[in-house]
C-alpha positions as CSV (number, residue, x, y, z in Angstrom):
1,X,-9.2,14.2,6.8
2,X,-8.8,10.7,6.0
3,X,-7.2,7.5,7.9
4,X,-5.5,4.8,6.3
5,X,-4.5,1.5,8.4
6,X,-1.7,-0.2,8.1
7,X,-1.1,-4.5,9.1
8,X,1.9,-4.8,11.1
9,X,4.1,-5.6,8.8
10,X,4.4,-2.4,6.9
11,X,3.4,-0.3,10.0
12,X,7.7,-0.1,11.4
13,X,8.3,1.1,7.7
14,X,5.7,3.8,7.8
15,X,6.9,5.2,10.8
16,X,10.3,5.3,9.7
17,X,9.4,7.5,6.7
18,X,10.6,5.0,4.3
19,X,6.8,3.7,2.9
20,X,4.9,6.8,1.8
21,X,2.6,5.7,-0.5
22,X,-0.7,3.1,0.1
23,X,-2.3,1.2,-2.4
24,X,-6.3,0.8,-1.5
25,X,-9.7,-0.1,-2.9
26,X,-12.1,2.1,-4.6
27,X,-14.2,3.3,-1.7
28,X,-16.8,6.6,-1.0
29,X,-14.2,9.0,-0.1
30,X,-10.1,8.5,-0.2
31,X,-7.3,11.4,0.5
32,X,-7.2,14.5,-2.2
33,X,-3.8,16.4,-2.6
34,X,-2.8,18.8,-0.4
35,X,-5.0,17.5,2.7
36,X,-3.8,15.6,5.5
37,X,-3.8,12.1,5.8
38,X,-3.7,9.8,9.3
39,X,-2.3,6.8,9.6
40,X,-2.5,4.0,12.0
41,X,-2.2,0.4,12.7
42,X,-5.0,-1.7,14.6
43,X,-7.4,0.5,13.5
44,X,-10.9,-0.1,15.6
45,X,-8.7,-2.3,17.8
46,X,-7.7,-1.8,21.7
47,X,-4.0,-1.6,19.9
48,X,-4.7,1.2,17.5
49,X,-1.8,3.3,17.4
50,X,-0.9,6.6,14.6
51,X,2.1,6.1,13.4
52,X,3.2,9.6,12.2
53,X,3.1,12.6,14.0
54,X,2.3,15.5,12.9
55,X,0.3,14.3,9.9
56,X,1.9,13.9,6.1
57,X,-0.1,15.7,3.1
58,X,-1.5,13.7,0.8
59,X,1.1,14.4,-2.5
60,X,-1.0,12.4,-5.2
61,X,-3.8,10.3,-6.3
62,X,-3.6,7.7,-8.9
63,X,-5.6,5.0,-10.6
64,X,-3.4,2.0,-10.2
65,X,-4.3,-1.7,-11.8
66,X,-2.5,-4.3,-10.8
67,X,-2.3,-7.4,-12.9
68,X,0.3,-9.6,-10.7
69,X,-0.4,-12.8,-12.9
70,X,1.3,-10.4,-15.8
71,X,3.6,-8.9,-13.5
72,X,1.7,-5.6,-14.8
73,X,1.4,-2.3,-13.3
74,X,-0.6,0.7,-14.8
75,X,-0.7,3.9,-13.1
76,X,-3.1,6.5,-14.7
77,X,-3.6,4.7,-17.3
78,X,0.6,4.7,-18.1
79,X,2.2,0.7,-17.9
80,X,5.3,0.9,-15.3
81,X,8.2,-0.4,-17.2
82,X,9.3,-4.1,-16.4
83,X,12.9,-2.4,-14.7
84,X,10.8,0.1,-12.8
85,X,8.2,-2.5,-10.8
86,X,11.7,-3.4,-8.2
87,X,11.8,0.5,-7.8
88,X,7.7,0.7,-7.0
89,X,7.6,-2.6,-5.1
90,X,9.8,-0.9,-2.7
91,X,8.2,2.3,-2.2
92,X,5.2,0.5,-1.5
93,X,7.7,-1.7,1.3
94,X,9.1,-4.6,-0.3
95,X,11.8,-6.0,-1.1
96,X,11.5,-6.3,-4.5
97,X,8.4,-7.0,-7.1
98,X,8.7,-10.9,-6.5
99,X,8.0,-10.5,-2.4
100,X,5.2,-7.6,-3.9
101,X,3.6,-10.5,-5.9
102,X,4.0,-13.3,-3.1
103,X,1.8,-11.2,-0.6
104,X,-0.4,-10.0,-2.8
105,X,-1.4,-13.2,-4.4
106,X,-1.3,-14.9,-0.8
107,X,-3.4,-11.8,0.2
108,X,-6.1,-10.9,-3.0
109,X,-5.9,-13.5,-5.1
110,X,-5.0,-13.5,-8.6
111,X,-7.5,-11.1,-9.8
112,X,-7.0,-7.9,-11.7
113,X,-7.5,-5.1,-9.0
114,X,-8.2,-1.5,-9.8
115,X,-7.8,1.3,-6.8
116,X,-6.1,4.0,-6.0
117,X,-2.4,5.0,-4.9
118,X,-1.9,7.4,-2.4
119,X,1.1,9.4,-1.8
120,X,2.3,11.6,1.2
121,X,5.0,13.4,2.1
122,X,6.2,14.5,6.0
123,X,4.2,17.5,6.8
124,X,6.4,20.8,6.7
């Protein structure tokens, strides 16, 4: 089973059921379809607290790129469509792709990054 943590900002959103995907980093071991994923805010903090309950199942894996300078997104090697990045944006809790870029750039930089999107769905 994997965790994934989530800042404070998105964690209100994940409880809710409305943000059920992650974008993250290329690291050793991330979520595979059809297992269980946790999820928490304040991870390896005195305020670390899951946020769903029971667990979702991990729905999908995909190589994303994002290229905010370009306002481009690939997913599995397939560019997004300029009209669909307002549509992705908010699955991933946005408002739109402008407030997407914003944090983004305020949080990485303006660097190409490559990583993985995860998807889950409420557990049956």
């Amino acid at each position: 089973m994997v965790a994934y943590s989530f800042a404070m900002r998105f964690a209100r959103i994940v409880e809710s059921g409305a943000k059920t995907q992650t974008i993250r980093g290329h690291r050793k071991r991330h979520a595979r379809p059809g297992e269980p994923v946790q999820l928490y805010t304040g991870m390896r903090t005195k305020a670390c607290r899951k946020l769903v309950t029971p667990d979702p199942i991990c729905e999908a894996v995909m190589a994303v790129t994002l290229d905010m300078r370009h306002a481009a997104v690939t997913l599995d090697d397939a560019p997004l469509p300029l009209d669909t990045l307002n549509d992705f944006a908010q699955a991933d809790g946005f408002a739109n792709f402008e407030d997407m870029r914003g944090w983004w750039q305020k949080t990485h930089g303006d660097a190409v990054f490559e990583g993985v999107l995860i998807r889950w769905k409420a557990s049956a």
